[in-house]
matplotlib code that plots the C-alpha trace (Angstrom):
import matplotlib.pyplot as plt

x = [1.3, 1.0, 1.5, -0.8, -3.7, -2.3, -1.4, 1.6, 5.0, 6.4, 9.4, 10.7, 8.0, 8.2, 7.6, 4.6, 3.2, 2.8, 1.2, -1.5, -2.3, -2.5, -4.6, -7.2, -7.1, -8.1, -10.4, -12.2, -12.3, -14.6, -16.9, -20.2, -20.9, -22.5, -19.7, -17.2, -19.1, -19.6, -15.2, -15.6, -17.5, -15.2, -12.2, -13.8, -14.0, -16.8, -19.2, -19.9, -19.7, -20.4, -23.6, -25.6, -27.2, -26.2, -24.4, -21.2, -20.7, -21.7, -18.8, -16.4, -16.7, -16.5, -13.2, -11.9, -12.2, -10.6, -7.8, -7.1, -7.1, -4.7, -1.8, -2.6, 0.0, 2.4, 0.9, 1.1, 5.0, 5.7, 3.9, 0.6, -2.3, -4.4, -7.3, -7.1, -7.4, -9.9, -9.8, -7.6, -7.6, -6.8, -4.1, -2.6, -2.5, -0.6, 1.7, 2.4, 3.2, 5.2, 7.4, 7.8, 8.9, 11.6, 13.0, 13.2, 16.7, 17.4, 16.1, 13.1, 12.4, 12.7, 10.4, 7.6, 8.0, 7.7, 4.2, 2.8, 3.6, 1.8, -1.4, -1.3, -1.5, -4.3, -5.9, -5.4, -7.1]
y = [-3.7, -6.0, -2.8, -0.3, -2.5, -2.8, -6.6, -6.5, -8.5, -11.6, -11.9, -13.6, -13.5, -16.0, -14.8, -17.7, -16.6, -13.2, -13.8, -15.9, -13.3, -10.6, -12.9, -14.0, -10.3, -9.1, -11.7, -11.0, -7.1, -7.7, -10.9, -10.2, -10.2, -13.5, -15.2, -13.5, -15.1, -18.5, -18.6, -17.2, -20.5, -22.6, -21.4, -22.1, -18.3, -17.3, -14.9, -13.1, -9.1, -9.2, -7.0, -8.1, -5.2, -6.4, -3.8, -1.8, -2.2, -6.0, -6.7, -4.8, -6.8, -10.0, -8.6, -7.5, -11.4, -12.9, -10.1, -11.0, -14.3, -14.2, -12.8, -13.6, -16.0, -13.4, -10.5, -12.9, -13.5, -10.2, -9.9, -7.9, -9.2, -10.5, -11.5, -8.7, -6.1, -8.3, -6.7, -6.5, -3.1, -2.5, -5.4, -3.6, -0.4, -0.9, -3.0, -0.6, 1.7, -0.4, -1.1, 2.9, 2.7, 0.1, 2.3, 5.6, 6.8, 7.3, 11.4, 10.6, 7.9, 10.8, 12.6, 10.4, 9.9, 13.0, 13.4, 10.7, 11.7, 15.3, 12.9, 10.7, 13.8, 16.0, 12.4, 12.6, 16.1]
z = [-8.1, -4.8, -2.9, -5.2, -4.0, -0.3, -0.3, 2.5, 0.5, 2.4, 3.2, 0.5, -2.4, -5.2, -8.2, -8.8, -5.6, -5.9, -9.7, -8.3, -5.5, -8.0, -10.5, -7.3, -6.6, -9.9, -10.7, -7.6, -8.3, -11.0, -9.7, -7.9, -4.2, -5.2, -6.5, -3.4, -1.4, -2.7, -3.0, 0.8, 1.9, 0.1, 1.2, 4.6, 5.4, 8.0, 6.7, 10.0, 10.3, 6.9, 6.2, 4.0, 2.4, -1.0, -2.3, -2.3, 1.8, 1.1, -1.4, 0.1, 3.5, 1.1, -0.7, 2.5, 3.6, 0.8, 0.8, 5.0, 4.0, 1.1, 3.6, 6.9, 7.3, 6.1, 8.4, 11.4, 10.8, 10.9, 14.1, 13.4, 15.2, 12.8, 14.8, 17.3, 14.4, 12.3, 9.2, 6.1, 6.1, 9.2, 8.9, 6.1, 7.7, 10.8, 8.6, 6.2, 9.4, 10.9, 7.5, 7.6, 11.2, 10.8, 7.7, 9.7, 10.8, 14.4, 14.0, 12.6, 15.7, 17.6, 16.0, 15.9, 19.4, 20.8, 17.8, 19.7, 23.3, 22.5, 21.2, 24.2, 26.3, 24.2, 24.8, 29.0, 29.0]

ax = plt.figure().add_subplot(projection="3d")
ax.plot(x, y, z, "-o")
ax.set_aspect("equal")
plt.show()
């Protein structure tokens, strides 16, 4: 269920672990942007970039807050750059891509490659 909602695994989960992110998780899916908030200022999480429009964009910048900080330690071990990409979903994106990379066989590398030279290029023109 971790990776239904997009929360990248650690490396080794504990079983505790991974039941308290998915209990935070779905208690926050169904808490106001009021009360997102408030848990954002006490687990010390800055509130910037967050608009406050108070609706649907408003609690999904809060959630996507809460989510970054539930596994940034674990997105920073496997090398994403956290602070460079400054969102969860981004975060989760690139490592969900790069979790497909490392599982592709040598063909498939191959491939890819030569998908993303061809973009690179239509890019150049």
């Amino acid at each position: 269920e971790c990776q239904d909602i997009g929360l990248p695994l650690p490396a080794n989960p504990g079983r505790q672990d991974l039941l308290s992110r998915l209990k935070d998780v779905t208690l926050w899916s169904v808490l106001p942007s009021s009360e997102l908030k408030n848990i954002c200022l006490t687990r010390g999480l800055s509130l910037v970039g967050v608009r406050k429009c108070g609706g649907d964009r408003e609690r999904d910048d809060l959630m996507d807050k809460l989510l970054l900080s539930l596994v940034q330690v674990d997105l920073e071990a496997a090398g994403v750059p956290v602070e460079e990409l400054g969102s969860f979903q981004s975060c989760a994106c690139v490592a969900a891509e790069w979790n497909a990379i490392e599982a592709m066989s040598m063909t498939d590398v191959v491939k890819r490659s030569a998908v993303i030279r061809r973009l690179r290029c239509e890019f150049m023109v």
